[in-house]
C-alpha positions as CSV (number, residue, x, y, z in Angstrom):
1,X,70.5,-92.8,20.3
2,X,67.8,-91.2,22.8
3,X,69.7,-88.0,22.7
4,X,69.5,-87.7,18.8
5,X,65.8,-88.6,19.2
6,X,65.0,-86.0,21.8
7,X,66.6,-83.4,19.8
8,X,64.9,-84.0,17.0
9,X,61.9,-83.6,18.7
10,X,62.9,-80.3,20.2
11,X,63.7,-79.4,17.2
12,X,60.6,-80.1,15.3
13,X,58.6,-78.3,18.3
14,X,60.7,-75.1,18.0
15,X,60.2,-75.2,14.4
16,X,56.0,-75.5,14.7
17,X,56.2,-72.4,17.1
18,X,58.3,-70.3,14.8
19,X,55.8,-70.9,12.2
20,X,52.7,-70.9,14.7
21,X,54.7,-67.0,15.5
22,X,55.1,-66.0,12.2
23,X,51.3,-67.0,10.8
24,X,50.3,-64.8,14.1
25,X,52.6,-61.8,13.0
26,X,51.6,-62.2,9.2
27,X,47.5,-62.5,10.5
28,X,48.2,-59.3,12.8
29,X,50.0,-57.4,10.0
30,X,47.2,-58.3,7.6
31,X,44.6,-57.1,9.9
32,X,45.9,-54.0,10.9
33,X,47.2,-53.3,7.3
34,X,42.9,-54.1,6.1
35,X,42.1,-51.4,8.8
36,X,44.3,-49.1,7.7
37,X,43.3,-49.7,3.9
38,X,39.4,-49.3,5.3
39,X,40.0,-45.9,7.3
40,X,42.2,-44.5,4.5
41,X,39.7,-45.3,1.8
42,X,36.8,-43.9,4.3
43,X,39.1,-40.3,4.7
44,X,38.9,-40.1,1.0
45,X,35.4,-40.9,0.6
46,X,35.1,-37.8,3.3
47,X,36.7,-35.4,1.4
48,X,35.9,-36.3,-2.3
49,X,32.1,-35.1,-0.7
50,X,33.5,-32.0,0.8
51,X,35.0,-31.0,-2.0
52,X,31.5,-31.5,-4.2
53,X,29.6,-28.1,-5.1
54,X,26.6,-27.6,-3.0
55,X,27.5,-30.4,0.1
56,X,27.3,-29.2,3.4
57,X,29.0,-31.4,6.3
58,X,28.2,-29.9,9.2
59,X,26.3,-32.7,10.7
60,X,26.0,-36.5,10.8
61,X,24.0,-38.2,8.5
62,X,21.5,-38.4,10.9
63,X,21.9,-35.1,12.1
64,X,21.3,-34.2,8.0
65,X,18.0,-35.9,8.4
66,X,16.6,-34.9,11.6
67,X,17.5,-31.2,10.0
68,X,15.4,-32.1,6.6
69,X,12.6,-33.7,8.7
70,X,12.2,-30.6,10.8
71,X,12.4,-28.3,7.5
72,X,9.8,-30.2,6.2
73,X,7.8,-29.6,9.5
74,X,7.7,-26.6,8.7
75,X,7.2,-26.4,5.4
76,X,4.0,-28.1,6.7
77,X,3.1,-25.7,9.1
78,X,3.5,-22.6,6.7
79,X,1.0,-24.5,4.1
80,X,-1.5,-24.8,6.9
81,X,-0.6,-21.1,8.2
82,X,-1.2,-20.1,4.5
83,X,-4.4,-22.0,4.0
84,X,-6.1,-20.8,6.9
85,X,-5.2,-17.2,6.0
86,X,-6.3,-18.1,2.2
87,X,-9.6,-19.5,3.4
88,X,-10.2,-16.0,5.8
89,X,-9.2,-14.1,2.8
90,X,-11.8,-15.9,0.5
91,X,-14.0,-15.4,3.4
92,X,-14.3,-12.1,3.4
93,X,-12.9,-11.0,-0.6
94,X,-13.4,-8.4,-2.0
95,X,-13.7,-6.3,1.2
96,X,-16.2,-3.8,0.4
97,X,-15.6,0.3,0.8
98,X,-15.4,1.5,4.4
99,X,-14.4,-2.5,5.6
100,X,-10.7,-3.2,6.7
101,X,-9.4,-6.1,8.6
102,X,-10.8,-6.8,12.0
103,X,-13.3,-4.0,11.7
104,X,-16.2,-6.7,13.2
105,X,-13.6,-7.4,16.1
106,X,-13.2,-3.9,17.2
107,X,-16.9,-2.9,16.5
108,X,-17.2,-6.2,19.5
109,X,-14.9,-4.6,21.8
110,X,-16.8,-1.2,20.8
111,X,-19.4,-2.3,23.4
112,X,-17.0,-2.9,26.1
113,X,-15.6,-0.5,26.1
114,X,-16.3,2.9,28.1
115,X,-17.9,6.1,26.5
116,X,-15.4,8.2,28.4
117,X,-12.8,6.1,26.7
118,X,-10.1,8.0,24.9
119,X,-10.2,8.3,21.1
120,X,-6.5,7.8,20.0
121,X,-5.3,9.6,16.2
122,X,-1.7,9.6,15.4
123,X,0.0,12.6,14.3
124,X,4.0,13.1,13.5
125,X,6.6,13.6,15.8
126,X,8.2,16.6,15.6
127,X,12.0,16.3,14.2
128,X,14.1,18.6,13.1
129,X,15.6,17.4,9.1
130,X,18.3,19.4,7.3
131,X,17.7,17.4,4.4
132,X,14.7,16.5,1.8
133,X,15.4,12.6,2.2
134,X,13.1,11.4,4.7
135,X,12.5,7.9,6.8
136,X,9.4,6.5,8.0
137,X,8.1,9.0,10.0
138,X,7.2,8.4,13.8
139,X,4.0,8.6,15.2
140,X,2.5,10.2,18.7
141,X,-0.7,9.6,19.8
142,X,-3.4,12.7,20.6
143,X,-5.6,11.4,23.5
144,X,-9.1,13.0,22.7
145,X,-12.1,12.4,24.8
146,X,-15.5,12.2,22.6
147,X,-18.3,14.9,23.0
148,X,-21.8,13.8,21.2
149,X,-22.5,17.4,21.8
150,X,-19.7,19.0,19.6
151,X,-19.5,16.3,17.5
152,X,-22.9,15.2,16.3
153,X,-22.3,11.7,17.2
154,X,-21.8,9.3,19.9
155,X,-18.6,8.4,21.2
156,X,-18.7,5.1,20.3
157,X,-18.8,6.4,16.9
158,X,-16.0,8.2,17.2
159,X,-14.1,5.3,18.6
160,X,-15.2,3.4,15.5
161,X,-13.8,5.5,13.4
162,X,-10.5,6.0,14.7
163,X,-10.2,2.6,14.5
164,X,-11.2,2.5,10.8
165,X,-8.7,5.2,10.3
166,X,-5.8,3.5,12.0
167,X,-6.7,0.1,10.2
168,X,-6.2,2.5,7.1
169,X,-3.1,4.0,7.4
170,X,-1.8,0.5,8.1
171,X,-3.2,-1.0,5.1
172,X,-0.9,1.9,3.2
173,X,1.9,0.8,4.7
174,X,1.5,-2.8,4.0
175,X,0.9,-1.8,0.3
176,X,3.6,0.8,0.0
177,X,5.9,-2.0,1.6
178,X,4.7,-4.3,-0.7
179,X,4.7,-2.5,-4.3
180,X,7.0,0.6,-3.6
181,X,9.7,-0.3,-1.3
182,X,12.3,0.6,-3.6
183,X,11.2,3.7,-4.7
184,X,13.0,6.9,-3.4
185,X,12.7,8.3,-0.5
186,X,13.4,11.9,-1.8
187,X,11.0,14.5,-1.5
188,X,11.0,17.6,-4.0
189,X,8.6,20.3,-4.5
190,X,6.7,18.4,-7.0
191,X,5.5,15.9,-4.5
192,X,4.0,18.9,-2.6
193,X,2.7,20.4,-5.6
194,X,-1.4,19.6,-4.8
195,X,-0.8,19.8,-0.7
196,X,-2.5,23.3,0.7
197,X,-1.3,24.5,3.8
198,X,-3.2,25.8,7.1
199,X,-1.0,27.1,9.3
200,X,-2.7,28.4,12.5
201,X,-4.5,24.8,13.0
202,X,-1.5,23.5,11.6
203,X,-2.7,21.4,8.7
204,X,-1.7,20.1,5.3
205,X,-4.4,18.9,2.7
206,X,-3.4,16.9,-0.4
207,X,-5.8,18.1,-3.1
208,X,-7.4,15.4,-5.0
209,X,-9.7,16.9,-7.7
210,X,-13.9,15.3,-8.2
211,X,-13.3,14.1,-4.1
212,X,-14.4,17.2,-2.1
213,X,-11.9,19.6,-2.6
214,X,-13.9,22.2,-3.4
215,X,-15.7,22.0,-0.2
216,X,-12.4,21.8,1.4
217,X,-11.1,24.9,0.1
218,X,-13.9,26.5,1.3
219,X,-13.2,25.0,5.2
220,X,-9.8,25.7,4.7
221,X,-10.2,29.9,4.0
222,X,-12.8,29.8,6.9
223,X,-9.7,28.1,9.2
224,X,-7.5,30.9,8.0
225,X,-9.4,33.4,8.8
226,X,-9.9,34.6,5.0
227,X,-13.8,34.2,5.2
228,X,-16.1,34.1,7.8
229,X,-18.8,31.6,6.7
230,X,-17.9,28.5,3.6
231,X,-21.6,29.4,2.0
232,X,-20.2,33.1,1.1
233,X,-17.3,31.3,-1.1
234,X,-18.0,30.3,-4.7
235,X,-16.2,27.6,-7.1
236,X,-13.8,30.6,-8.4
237,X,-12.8,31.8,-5.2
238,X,-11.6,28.5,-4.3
239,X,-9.7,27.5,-6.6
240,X,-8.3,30.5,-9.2
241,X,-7.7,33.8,-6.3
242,X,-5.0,31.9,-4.8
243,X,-6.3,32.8,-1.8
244,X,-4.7,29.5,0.0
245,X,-0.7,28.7,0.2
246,X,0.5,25.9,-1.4
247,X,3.3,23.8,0.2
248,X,6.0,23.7,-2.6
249,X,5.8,27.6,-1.8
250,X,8.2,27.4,1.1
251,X,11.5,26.9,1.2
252,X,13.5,23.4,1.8
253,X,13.3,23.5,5.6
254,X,9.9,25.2,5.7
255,X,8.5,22.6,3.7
256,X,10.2,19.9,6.0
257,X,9.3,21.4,9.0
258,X,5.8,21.5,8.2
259,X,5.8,17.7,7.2
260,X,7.1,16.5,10.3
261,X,5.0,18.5,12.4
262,X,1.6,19.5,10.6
263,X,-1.0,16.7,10.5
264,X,-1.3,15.3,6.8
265,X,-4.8,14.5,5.2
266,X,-6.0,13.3,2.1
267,X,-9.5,12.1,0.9
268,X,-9.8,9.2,-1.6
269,X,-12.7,8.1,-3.9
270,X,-13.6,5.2,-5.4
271,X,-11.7,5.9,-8.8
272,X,-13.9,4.7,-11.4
273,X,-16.3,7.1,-10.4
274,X,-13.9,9.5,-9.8
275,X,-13.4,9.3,-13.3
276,X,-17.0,9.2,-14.4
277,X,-17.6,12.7,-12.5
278,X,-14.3,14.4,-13.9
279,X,-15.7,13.1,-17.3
280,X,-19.4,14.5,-16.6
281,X,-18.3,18.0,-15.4
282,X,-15.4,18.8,-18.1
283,X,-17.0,17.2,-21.2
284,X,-20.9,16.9,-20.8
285,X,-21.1,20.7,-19.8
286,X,-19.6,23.8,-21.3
287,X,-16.2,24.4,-20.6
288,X,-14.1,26.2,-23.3
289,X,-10.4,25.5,-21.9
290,X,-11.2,21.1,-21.7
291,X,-13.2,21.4,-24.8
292,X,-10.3,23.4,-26.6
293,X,-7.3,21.4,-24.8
294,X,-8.5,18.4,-24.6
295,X,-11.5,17.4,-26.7
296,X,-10.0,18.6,-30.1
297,X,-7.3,16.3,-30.0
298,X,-9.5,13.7,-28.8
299,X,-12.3,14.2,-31.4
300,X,-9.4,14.0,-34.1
301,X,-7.5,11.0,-32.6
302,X,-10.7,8.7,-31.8
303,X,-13.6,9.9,-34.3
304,X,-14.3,8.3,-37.6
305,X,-15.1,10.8,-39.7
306,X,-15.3,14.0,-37.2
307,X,-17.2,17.1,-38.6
308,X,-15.1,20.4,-39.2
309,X,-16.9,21.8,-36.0
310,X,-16.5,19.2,-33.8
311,X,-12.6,19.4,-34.7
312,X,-12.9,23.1,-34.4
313,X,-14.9,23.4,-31.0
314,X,-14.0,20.1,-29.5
315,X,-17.5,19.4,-28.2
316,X,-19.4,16.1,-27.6
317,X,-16.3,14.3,-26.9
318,X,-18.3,10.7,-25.7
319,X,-17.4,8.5,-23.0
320,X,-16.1,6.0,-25.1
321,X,-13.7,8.4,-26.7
322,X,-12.5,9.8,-23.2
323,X,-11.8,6.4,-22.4
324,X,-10.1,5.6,-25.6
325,X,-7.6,8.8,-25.1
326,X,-6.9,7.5,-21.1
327,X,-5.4,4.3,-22.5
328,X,-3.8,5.2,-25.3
329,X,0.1,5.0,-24.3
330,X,0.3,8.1,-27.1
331,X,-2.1,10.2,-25.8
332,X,-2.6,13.6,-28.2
333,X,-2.6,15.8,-25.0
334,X,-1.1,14.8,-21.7
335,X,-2.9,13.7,-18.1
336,X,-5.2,15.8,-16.2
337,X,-5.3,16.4,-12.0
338,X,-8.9,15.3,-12.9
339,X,-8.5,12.2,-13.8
340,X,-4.7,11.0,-13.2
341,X,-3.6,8.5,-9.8
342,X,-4.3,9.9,-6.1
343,X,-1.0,7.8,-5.6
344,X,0.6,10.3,-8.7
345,X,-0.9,13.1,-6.9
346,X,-0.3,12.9,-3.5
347,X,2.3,10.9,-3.2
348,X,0.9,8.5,-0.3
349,X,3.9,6.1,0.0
350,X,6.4,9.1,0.2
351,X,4.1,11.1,2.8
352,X,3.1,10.0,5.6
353,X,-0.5,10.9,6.2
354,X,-2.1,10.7,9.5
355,X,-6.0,11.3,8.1
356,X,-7.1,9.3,4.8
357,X,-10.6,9.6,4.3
358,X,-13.0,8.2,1.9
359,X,-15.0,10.7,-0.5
360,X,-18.1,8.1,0.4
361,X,-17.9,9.0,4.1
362,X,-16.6,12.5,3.7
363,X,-18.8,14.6,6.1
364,X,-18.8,12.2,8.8
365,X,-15.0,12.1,8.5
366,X,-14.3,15.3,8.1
367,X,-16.6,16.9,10.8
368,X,-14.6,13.8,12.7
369,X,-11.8,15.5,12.1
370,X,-12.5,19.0,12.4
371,X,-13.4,18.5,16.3
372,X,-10.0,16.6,16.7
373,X,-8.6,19.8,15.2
374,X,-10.3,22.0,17.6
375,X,-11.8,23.9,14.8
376,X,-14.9,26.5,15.6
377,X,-17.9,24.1,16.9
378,X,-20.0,25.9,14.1
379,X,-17.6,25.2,11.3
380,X,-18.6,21.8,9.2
381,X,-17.6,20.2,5.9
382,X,-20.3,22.1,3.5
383,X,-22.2,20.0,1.4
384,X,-23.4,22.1,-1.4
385,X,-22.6,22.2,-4.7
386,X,-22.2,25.3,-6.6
387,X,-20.6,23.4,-10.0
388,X,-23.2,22.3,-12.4
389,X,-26.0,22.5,-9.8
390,X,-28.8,21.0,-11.6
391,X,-26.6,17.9,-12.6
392,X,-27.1,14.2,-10.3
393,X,-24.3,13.7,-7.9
394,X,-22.3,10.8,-9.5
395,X,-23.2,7.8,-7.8
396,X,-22.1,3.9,-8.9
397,X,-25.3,3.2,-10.3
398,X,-24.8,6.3,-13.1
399,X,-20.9,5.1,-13.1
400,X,-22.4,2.0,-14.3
401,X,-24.5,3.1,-16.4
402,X,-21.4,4.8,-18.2
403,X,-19.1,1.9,-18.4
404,X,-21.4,0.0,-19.9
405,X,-21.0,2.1,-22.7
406,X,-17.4,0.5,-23.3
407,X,-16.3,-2.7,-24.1
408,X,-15.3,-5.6,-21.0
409,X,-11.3,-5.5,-22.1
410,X,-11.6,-1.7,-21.9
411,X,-13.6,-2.1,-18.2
412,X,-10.3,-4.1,-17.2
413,X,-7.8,-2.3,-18.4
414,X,-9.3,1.1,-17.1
415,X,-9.3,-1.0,-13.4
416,X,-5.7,-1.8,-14.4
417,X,-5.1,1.8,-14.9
418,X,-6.1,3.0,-11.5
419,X,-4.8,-0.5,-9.7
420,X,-2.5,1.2,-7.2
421,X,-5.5,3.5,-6.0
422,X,-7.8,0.3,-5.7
423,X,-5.2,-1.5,-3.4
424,X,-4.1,1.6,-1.7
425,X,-7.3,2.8,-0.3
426,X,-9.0,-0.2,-0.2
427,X,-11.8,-0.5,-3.0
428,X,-13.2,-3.8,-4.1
429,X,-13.6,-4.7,-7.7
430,X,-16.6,-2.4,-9.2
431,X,-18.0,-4.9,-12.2
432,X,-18.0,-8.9,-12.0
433,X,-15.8,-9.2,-14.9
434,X,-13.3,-7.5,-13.9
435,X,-10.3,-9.5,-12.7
């Protein structure tokens, strides 16, 4: 009887740990199946967002925004960066003729600085090209100490203006890089077409017509040796005996040769006045081939009701006509040298000049320049002029005088015209409603 009892009891206690066993296996299955269930569906949550368009996984979440929080750092620091350049730029906008960027900062150090310091000019490098495509050329600096005697100024002068020059040729860059960096950089022999060559000082000039040339001419023939003193040359001489070699005279390599190794000038003026003077001297005086070429067509484009004379002579073509004919996209006669872009002229983003001078500074500059050159002490930029004698020099308060003449959307789109030449050369905004 006790033995039937105690097995009973065994048996019921084997039983309770078989089930106790098997609730422990079917809580350890369950558990490890749930985890497997959890990781699996986490795997697949991984890749459904790898395989999205535009997800990148290449870091933790946090990692993700740690790397937007620093981007937007910076976005932060380049509005501030731009701000304060904005707020310099209002500062000192429109910079006015003859003003470039830290122009007060150097004229400080100016005074520092010694007299006997040397005046620096940068010139090309020569190298040897086979071909007419050209790169950025490379620049050497001429070490020049100043003489107030030779010069007519003082060295710190001199140091001022090589430092306006400098601050010029870079301003070029910046705009070449900025409106014309996919231009080509093939040079033919219409890009040298206006360049005059001086070959014993080794010099190229890029002529720009109503900005000095003629005076240039005449300091160019002296140079050569064609003429002994630039009073003894008039306007024809200059500029119809061919006296003076052109650059697109020479062949491929000589051409080349001489624009790697010559030092490149050209002289700018403000282009609205430009215009005004080119407008003056070919249609307020006489001048049968303008009249004839140009102010016929004109007259019978833009008059109302021209008289059989005027269409026959071409005279009395007015400034509001002129300017009528340079914005008309279907001009009756083509461009002039007169009157068309320095930058379609001279080609400023394709050559590298080492000189650009401003019409508005022109004898200081090119006296400047003349010393750097080593020219004759007695030789100086003439200032005479032989053309129309008796006429005022075209200033900006007769260019105003002129534009007023036209209407405010005609101001504008003449500026808009000569844009490139404004931001190229540096000229502020002429009239207050321009924009």
């Amino acid at each position: 009887m006790l033995w039937v009892m105690w097995r009973m009891v065994l048996g019921s206690l084997f039983a309770w740990r078989r089930r106790w066993l098997r609730s422990l296996w079917f809580l350890l299955l369950f558990t490890v199946g749930t985890l497997i269930v959890f990781f699996h569906q986490q795997d697949l949550s991984d890749t459904v967002q790898q395989q999205s368009p535009g997800v990148k996984l290449r870091s933790t979440p946090r990692q993700s925004r740690e790397t937007l929080s620093t981007k937007d750092k910076d976005v932060e620091k380049l509005d501030l960066i731009t701000d304060h350049l904005t707020e310099e730029h209002n500062a000192s906008s429109p910079i006015p003729p003859m003003q470039f960027p830290n122009f007060e900062r150097s004229k400080q150090l100016a005074k520092h600085e010694s007299t006997k310091q040397a005046v620096e000019l940068l010139t090309v490098t020569p190298k040897s090209v086979k071909t007419f495509k050209t790169k950025p050329q490379l620049s050497r600096s001429i070490s020049v100490t100043p003489s107030p005697s030779s010069s007519g100024g003082s060295a710190e002068n001199w140091i001022k203006l090589s430092r306006t020059l400098e601050a010029r040729r870079e301003l070029m860059r910046n705009m070449c890089a900025k409106y014309k960096s996919h231009t080509s950089r093939t040079i033919t022999r219409e890009h040298v077409r206006m360049i005059y060559v001086e070959d014993r000082y080794k010099l190229l000039y890029c002529e720009v017509p109503k900005a000095g040339c003629s005076n240039w001419k005449r300091t160019l023939m002296v140079l050569a040796g064609l003429a002994s003193d630039t009073r003894s040359l008039s306007h024809d001489t200059v500029h119809y005996k061919n006296h003076l070699k052109k650059l697109d005279s020479f062949d491929y390599s000589g051409i080349m040769h001489r624009l790697q190794t010559y030092t490149k000038v050209v002289f700018a003026r403000e282009p609205m006045e430009r215009l005004v003077s080119a407008y003056r001297d070919k249609f307020e005086n006489p001048n049968k081939h303008y009249h004839t070429v140009y102010g016929r067509p004109i007259v019978a484009k833009y008059r109302t009701r021209p008289s059989p004379e005027a269409l026959n002579t071409g005279d009395g073509v007015t400034f509001t006509e002129f300017v009528q004919y340079l914005l008309d996209v279907h001009r009756p006669v083509g461009m002039d040298i007169h009157w068309n872009l320095v930058d379609n002229l001279c080609h400023p983003c394709l050559i590298d000049y080492n000189f650009i001078g401003k019409f508005e500074n022109m004898q200081e500059e090119s006296n400047f320049l003349l010393r750097i050159m080593k020219a004759p002490r007695n030789l100086t930029l003439p200032q005479f002029k032989d053309r129309n004698p008796k006429d005022q020099k075209t200033s900006s308060e007769i260019t105003e005088k002129y534009f007023a003449q036209v209407t405010p959307w005609q101001r504008q789109r003449v500026y808009d015209f000569y844009y490139m030449d404004y931001q190229m050369f540096n000229y502020s905004k002429p009239f207050k409603d321009i924009h």
